[in-house]
C-alpha positions as CSV (number, residue, x, y, z in Angstrom):
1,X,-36.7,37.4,-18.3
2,X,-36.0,37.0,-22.3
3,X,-37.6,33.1,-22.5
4,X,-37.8,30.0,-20.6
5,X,-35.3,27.9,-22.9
6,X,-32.9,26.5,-21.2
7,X,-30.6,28.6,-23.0
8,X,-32.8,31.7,-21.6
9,X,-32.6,31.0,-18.2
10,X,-28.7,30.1,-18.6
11,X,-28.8,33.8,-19.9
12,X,-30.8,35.8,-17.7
13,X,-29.4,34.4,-14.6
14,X,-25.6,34.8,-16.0
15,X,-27.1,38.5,-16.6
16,X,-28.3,39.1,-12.7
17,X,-25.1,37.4,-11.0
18,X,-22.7,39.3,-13.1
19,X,-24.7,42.8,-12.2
20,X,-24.2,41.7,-9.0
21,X,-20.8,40.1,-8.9
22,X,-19.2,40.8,-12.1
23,X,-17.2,38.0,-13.7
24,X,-15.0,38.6,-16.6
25,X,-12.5,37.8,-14.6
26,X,-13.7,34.1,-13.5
27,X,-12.9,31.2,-15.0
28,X,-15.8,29.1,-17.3
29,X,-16.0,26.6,-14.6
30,X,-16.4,29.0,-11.7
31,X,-19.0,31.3,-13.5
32,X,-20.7,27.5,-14.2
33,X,-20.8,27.0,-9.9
34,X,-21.9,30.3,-9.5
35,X,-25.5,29.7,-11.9
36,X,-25.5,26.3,-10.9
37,X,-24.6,24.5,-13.3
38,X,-22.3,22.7,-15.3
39,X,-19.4,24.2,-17.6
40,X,-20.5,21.8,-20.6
41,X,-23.9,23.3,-20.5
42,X,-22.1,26.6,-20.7
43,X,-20.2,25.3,-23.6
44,X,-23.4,23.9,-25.3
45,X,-25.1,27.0,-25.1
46,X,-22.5,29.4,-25.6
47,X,-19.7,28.1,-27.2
48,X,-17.3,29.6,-24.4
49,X,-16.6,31.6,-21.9
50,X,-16.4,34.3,-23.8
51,X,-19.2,33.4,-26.2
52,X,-21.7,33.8,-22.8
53,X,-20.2,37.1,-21.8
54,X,-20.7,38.4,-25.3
55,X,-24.3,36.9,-25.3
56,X,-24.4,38.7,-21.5
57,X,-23.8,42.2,-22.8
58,X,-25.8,42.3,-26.2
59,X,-28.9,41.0,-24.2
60,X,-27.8,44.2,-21.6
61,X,-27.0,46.4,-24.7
62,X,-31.0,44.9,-26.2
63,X,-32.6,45.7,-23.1
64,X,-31.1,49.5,-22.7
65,X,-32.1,50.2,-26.4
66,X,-35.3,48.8,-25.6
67,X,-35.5,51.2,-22.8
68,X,-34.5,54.4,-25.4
69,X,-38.3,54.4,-26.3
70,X,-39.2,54.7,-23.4
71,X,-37.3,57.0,-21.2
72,X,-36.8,60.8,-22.2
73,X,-33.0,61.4,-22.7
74,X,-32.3,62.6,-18.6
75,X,-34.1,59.5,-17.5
76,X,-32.1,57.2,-20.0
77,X,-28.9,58.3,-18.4
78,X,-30.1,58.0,-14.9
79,X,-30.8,54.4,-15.8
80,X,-27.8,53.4,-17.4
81,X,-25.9,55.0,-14.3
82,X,-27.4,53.1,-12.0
83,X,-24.8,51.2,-9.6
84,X,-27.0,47.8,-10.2
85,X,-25.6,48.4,-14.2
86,X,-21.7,49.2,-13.4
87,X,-20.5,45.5,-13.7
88,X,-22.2,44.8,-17.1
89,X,-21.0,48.1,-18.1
90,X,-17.3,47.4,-17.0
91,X,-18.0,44.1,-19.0
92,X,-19.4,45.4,-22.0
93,X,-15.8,47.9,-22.1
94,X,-13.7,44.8,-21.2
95,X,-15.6,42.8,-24.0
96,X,-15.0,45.7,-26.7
97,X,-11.4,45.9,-26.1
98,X,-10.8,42.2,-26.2
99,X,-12.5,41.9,-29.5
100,X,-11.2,45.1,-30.9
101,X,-7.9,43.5,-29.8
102,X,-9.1,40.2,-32.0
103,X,-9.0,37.9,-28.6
104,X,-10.3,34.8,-29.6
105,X,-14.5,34.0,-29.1
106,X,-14.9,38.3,-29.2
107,X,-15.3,39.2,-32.6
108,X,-18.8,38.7,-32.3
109,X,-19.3,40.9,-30.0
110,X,-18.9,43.8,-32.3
111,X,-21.3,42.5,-34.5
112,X,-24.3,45.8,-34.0
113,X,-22.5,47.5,-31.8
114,X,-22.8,50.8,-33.1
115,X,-25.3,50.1,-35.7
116,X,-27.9,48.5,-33.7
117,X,-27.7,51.9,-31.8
118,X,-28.3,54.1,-34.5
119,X,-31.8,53.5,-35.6
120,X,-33.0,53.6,-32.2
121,X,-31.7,57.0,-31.3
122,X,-32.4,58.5,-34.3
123,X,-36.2,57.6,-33.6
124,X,-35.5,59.5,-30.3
125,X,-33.8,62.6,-32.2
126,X,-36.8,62.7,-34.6
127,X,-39.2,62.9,-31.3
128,X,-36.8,65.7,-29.5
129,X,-37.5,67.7,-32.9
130,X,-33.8,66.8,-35.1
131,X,-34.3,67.7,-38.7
132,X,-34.3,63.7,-40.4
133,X,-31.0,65.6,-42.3
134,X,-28.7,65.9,-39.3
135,X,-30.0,62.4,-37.3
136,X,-27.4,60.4,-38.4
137,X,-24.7,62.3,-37.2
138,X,-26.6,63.3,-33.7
139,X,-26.8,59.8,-33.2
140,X,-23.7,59.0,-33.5
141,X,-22.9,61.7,-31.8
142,X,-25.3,61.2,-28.8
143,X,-23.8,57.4,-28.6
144,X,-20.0,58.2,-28.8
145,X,-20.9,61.4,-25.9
146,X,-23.2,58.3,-23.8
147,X,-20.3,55.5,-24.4
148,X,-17.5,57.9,-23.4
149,X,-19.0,59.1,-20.0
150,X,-19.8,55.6,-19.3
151,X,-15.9,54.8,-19.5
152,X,-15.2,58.0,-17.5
153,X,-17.8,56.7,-15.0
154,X,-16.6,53.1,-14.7
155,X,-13.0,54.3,-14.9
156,X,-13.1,57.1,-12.5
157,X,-16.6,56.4,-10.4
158,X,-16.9,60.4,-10.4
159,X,-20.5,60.4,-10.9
160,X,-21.1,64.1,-10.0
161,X,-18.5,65.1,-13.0
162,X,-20.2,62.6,-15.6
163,X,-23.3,63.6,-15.0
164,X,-22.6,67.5,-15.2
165,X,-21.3,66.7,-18.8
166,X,-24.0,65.0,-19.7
167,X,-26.6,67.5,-18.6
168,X,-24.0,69.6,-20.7
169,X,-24.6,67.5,-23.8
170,X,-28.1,67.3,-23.3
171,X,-29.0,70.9,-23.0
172,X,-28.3,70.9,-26.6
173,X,-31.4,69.4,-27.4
174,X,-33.6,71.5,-25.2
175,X,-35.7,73.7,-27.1
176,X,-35.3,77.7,-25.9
């Protein structure tokens, strides 16, 4: 749970039903039935229907970094592979292409969303041993390798093949 505003608890329960049901596709009104509430309290907290999915995935995207710390770089997939995640990841690509595409209430959502990455997995490459020199790259590296399977994974479902490549990509890291 992020808080107990009203605004919070708007949040984290938009959060859990879309894990579970998804809902990029449903209108303001419906996604408002589903938390139970109203779609004015959506609007008052959000902005719009968008505005809430955006706040939806950068609380998702917040959580996983916070998680990065955490989790050595195996275990960090496993959990952002997990079937309970595939809807806020299918949102979080929906959500990207819509504001890359300059659909109205998106543009926020690119706001940090590669940079608020960076920092955190270049802490992570300084633990795995990465000279400070070549962290920047790695991590951007490391996050366009993680965001690409993800797409593969949401597109295609073939999670024996993304998780081969990965195990590829992180075997890189390994020491000998």
């Amino acid at each position: 749970m992020i808080g107990t505003s009203p605004r919070a608890k708007l949040l984290d329960a938009a959060i859990d039903h879309i894990a579970r049901h998804g809902g990029a596709d449903r209108s303001l009104r419906a996604l408002a039935a589903d938390l139970g509430t109203s779609h004015r309290m959506l609007i008052y907290h959000f902005g719009s229907k968008e505005g809430l999915l955006t706040a939806v995935a950068r609380e998702v995207e917040a959580r996983q970094r916070a998680a990065l710390a955490d989790l050595d770089p195996a275990d960090f997939w496993r959990r952002l592979t997990d079937d309970d995640l595939r809807a806020n990841e299918k949102l979080f690509f929906q959500l990207y292409g819509q504001a890359l595409g300059g659909a109205p209430g998106t543009a926020e959502f690119l706001d940090g969303v590669i940079d608020d990455w960076l920092g955190p997995i270049e802490a992570r490459l300084a633990q795995l041993g990465v000279p400070a020199a070549d962290r920047p790259a790695h991590a951007r590296l490391g996050l366009a390798v993680t965001r690409g399977l993800l797409l593969d994974l949401v597109t295609t479902g073939d999670r024996e093949a993304v998780d081969a490549a990965m195990e590829k990509f992180l075997a890189m890291y390994e020491k000998p």
